[in-house]
N, CA, C and O atoms as a printed pandas DataFrame, in Angstrom:
     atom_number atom_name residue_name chain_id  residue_number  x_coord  y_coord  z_coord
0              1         N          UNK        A               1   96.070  122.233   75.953
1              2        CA          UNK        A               1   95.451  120.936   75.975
2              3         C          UNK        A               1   95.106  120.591   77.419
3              4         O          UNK        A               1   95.899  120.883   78.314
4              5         N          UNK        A               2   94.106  120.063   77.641
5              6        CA          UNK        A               2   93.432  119.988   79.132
6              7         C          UNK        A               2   93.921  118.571   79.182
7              8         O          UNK        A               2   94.334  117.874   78.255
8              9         N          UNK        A               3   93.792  118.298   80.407
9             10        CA          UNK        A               3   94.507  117.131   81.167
10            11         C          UNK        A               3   92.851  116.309   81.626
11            12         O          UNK        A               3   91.939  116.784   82.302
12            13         N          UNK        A               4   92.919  115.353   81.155
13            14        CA          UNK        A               4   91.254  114.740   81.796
14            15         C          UNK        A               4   91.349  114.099   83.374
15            16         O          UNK        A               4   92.036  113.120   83.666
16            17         N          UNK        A               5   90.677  114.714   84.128
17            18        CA          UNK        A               5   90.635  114.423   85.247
18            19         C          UNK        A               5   90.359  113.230   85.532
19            20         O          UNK        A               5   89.299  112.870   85.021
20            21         N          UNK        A               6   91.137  112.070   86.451
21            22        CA          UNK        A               6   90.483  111.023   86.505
22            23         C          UNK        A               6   90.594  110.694   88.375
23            24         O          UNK        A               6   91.700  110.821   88.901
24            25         N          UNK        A               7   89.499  110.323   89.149
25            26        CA          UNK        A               7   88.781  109.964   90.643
26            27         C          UNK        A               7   89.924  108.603   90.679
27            28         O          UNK        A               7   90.324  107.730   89.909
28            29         N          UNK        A               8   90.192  109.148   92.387
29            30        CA          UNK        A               8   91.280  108.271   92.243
30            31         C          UNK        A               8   90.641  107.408   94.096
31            32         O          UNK        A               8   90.886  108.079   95.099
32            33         N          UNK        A               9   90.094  106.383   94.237
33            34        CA          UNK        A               9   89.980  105.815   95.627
34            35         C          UNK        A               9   90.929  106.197   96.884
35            36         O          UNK        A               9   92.124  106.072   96.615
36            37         N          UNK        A              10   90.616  106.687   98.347
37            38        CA          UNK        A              10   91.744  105.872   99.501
38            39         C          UNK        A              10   92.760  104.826   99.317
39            40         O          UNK        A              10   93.980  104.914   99.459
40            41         N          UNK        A              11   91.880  103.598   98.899
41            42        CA          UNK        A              11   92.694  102.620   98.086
42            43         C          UNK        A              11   93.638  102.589   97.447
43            44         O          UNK        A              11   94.780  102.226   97.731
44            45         N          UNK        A              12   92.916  103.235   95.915
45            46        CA          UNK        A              12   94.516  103.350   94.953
46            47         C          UNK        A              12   95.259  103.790   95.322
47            48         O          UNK        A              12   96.346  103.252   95.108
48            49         N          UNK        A              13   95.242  105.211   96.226
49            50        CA          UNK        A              13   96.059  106.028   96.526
50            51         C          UNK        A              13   97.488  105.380   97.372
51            52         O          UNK        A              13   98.707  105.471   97.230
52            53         N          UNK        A              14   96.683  104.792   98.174
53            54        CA          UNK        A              14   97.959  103.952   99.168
54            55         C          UNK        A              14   98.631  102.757   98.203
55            56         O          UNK        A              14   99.770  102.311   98.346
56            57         N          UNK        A              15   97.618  102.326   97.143
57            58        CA          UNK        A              15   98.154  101.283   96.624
58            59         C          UNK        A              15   99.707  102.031   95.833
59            60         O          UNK        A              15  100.865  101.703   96.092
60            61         N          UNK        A              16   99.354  102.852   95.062
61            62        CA          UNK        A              16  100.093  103.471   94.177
62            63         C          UNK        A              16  101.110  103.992   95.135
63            64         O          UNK        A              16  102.192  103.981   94.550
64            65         N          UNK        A              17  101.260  104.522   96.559
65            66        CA          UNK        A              17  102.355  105.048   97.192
66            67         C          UNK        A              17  103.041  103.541   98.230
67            68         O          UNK        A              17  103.790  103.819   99.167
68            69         N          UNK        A              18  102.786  102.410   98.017
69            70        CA          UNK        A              18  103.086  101.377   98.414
70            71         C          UNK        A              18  104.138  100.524   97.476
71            72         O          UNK        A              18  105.201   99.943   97.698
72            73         N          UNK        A              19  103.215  100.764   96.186
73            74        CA          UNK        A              19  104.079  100.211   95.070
74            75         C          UNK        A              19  105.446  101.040   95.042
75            76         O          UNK        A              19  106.484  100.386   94.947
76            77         N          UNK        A              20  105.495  101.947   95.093
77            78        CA          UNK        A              20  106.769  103.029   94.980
78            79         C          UNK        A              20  107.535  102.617   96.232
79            80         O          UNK        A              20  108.720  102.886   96.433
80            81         N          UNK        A              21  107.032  102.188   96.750
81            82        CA          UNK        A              21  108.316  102.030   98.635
82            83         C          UNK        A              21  108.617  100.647   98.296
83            84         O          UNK        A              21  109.772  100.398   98.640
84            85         N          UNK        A              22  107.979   99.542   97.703
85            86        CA          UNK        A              22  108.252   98.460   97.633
86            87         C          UNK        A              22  109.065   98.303   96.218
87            88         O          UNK        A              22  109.617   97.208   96.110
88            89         N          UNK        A              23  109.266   99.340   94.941
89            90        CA          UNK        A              23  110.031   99.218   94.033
90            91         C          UNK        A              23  110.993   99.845   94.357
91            92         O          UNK        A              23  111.865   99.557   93.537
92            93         N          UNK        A              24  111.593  100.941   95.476
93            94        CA          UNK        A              24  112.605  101.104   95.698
94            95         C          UNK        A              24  113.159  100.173   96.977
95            96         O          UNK        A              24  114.279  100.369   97.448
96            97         N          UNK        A              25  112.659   99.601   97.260
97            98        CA          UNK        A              25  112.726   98.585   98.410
98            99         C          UNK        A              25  113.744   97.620   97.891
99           100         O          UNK        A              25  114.873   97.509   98.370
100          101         N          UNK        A              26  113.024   96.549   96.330
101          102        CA          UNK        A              26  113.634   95.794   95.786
102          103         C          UNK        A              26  114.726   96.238   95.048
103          104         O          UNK        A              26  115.476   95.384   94.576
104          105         N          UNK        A              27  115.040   97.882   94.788
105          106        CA          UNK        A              27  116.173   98.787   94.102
106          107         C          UNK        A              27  117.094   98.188   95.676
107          108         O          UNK        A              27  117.856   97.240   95.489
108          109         N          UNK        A              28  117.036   98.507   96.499
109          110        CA          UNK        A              28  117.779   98.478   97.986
110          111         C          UNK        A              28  118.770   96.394   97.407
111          112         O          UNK        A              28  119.819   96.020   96.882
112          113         N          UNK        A              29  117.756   95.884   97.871
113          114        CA          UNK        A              29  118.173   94.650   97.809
114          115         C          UNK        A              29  118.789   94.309   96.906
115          116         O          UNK        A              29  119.722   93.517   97.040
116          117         N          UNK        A              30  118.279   95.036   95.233
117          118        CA          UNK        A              30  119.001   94.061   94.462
118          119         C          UNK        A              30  120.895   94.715   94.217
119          120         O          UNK        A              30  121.935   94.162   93.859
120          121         N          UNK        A              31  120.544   96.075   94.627
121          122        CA          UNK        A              31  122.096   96.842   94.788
122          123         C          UNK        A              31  123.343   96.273   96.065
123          124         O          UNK        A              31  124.511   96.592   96.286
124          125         N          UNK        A              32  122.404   95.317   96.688
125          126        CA          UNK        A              32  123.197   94.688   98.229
126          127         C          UNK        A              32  123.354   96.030   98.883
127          128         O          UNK        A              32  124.508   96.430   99.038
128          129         N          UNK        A              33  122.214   96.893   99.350
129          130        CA          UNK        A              33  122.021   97.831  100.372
130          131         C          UNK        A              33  121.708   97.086  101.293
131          132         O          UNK        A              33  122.257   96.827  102.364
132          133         N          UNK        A              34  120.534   96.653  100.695
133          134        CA          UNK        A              34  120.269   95.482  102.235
134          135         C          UNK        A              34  119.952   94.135  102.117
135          136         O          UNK        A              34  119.233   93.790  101.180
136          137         N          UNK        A              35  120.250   93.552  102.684
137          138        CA          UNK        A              35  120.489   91.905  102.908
138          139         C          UNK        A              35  118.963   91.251  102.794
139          140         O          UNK        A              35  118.645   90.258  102.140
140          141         N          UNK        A              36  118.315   91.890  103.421
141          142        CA          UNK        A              36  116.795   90.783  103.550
142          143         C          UNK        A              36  115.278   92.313  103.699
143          144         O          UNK        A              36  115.166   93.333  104.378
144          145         N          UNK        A              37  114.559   91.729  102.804
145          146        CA          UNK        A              37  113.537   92.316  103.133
146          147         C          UNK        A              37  113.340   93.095  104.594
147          148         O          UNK        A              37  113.218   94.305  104.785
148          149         N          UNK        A              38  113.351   91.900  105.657
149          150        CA          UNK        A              38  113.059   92.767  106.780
150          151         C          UNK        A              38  114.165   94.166  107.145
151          152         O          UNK        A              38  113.925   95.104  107.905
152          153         N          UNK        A              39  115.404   93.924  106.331
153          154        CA          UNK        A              39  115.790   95.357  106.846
154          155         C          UNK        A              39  115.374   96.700  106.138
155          156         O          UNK        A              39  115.466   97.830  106.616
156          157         N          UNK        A              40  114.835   96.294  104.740
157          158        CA          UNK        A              40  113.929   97.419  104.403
158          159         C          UNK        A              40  112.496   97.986  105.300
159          160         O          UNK        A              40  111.891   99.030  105.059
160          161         N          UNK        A              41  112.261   97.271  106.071
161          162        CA          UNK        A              41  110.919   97.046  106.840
162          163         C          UNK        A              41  111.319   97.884  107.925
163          164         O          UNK        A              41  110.742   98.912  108.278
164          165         N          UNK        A              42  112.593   97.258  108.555
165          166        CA          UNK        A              42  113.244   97.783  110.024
166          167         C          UNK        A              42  113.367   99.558  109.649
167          168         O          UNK        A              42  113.024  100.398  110.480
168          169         N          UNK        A              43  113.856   99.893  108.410
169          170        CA          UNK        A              43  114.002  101.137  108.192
170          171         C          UNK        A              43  112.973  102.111  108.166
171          172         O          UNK        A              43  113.140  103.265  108.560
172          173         N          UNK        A              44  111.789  101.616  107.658
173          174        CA          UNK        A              44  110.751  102.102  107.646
174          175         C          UNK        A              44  109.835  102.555  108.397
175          176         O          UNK        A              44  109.031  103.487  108.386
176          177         N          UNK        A              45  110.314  101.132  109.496
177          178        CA          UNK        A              45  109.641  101.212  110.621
178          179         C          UNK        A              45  110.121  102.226  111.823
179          180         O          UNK        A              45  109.307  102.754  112.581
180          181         N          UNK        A              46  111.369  102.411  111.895
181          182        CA          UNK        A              46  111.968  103.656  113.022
182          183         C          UNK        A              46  112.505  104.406  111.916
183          184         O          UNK        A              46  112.403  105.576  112.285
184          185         N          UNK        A              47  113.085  104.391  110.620
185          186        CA          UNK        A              47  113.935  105.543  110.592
186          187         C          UNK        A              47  112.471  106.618  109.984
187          188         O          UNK        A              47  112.531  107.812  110.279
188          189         N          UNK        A              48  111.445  106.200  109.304
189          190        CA          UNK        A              48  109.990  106.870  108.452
190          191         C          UNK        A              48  108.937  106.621  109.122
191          192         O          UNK        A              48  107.786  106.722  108.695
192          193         N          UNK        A              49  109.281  106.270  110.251
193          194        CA          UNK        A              49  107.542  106.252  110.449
194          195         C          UNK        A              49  106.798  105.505  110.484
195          196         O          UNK        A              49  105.801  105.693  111.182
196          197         N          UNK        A              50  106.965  104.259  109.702
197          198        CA          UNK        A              50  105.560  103.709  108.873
198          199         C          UNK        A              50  105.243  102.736  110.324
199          200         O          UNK        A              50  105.939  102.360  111.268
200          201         N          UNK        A              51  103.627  102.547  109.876
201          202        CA          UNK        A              51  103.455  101.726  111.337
202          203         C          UNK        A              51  103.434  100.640  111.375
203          204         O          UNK        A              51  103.035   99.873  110.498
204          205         N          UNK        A              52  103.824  100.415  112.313
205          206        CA          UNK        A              52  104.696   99.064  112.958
206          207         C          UNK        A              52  103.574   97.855  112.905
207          208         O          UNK        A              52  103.783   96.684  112.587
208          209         N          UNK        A              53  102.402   98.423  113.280
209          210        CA          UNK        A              53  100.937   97.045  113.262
210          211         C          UNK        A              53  100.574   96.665  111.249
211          212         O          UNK        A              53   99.688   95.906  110.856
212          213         N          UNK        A              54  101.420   97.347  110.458
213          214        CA          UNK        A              54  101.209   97.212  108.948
214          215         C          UNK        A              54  102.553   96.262  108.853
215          216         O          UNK        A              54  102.185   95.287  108.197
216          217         N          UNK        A              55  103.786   96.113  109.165
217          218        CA          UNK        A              55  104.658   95.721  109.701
218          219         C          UNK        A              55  105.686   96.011  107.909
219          220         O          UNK        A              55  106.521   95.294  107.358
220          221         N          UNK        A              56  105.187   97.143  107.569
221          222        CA          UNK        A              56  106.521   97.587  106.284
222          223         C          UNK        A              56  106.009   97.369  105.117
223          224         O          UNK        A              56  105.210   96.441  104.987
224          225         N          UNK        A              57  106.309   98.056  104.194
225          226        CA          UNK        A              57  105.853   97.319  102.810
226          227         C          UNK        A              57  106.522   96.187  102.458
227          228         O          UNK        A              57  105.876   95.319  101.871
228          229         N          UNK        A              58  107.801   95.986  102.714
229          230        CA          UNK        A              58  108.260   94.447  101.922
230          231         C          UNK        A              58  107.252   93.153  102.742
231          232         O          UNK        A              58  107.260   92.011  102.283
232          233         N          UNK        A              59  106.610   93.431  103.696
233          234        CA          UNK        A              59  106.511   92.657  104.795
234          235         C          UNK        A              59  104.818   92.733  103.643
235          236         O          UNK        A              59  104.355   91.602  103.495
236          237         N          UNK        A              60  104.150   93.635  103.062
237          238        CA          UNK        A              60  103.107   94.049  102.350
238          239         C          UNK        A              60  103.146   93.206  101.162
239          240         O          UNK        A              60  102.231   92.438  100.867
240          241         N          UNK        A              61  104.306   93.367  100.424
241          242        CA          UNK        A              61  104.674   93.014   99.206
242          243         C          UNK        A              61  104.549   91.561   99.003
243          244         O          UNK        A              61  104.190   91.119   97.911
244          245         N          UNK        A              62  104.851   90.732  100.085
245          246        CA          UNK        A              62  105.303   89.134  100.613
246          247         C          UNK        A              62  103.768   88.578  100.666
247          248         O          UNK        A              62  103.299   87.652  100.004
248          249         N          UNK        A              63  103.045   89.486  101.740
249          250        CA          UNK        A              63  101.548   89.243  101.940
250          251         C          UNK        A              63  100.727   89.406  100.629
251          252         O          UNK        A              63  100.013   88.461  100.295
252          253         N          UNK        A              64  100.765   90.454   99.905
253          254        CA          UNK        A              64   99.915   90.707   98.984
254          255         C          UNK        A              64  100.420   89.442   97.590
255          256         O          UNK        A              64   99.548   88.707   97.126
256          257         N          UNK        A              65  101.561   89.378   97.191
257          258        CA          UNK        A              65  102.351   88.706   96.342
258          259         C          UNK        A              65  102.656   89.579   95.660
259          260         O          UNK        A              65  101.963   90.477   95.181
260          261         N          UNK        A              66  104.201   89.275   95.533
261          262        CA          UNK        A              66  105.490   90.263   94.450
262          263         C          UNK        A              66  105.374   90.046   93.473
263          264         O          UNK        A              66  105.808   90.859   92.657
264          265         N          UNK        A              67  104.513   88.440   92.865
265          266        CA          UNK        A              67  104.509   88.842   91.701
266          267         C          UNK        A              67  103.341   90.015   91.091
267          268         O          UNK        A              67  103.442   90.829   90.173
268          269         N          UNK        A              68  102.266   89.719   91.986
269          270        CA          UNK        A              68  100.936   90.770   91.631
270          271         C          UNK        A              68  101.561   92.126   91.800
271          272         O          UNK        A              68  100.991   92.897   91.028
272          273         N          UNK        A              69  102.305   92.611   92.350
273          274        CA          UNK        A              69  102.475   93.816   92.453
274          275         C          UNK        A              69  103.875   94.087   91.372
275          276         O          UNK        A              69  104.142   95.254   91.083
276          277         N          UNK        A              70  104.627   93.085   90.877
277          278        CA          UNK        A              70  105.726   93.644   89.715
278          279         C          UNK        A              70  104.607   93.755   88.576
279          280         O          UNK        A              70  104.854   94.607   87.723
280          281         N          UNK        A              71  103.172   92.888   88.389
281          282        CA          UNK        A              71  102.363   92.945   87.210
282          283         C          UNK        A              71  102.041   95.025   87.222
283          284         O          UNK        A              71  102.179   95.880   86.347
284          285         N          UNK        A              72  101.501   95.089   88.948
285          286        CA          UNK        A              72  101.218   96.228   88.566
286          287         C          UNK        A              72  101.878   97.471   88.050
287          288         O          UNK        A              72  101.500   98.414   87.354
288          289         N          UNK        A              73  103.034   97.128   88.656
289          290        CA          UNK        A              73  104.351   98.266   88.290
290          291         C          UNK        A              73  104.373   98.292   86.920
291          292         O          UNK        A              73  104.274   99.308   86.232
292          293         N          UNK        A              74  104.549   96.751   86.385
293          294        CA          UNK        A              74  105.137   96.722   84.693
294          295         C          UNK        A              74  103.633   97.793   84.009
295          296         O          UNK        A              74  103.886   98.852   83.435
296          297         N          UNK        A              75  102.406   97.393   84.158
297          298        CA          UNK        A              75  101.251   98.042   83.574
298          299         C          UNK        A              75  101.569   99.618   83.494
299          300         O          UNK        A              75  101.582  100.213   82.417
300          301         N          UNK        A              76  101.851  100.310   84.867
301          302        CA          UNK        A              76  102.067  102.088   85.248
302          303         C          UNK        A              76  103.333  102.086   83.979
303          304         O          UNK        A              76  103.250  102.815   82.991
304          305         N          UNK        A              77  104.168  101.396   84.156
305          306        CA          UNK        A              77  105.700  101.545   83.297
306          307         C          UNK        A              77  105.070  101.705   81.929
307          308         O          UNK        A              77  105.325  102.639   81.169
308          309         N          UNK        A              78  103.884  100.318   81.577
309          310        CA          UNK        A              78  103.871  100.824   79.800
310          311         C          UNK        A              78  102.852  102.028   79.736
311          312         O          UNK        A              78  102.700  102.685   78.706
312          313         N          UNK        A              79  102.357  102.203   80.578
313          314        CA          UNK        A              79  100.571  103.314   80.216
314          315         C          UNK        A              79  101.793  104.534   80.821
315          316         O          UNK        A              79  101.404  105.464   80.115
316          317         N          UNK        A              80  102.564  104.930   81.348
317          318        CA          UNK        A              80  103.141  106.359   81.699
318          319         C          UNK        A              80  104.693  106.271   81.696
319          320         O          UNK        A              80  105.222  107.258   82.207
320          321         N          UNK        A              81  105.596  105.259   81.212
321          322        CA          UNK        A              81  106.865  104.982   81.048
322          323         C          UNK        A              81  107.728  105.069   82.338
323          324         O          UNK        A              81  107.217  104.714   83.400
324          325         N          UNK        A              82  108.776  105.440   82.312
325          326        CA          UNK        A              82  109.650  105.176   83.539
326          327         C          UNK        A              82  108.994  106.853   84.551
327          328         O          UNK        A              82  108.792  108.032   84.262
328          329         N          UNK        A              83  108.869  105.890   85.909
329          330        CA          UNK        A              83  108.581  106.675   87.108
330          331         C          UNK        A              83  109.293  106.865   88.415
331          332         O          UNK        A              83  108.817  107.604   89.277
């Protein structure tokens, strides 16, 4: 059975690997790993890399709105189940 290819934007791409840092982000917080958003940010920012002028995904998540982005998670969850 063939797999249908589907064109995926720059865009989505980061969107979809953003959503994943920011759902294990809120996994962090809600386990009391870490205390406040920004220390998911702080981690990201020296211990991975991520750049510092984007200032983290939770810092993304806050800007864009958490709730728009739990809508998008819940959508991936029912169209491809747990990820």
């Amino acid at each position: 059975m063939a797999i249908p290819q589907r064109e995926f934007t720059p865009e989505r791409i980061a969107e979809r690997c953003l959503d994943a840092l920011i759902n294990e982000g809120a996994r962090l917080l809600e386990e009391g790993v870490a205390l406040r958003d920004v220390d998911v940010d702080i981690v990201f920012l020296y211990g991975f890399g991520f750049p510092a002028w984007r200032g983290g995904p939770m810092f993304y998540a806050t800007r864009t709105g958490k709730k728009k982005i739990h809508e998008r998670l819940l959508r991936r969850y029912e169209r491809f189940g747990p990820f």
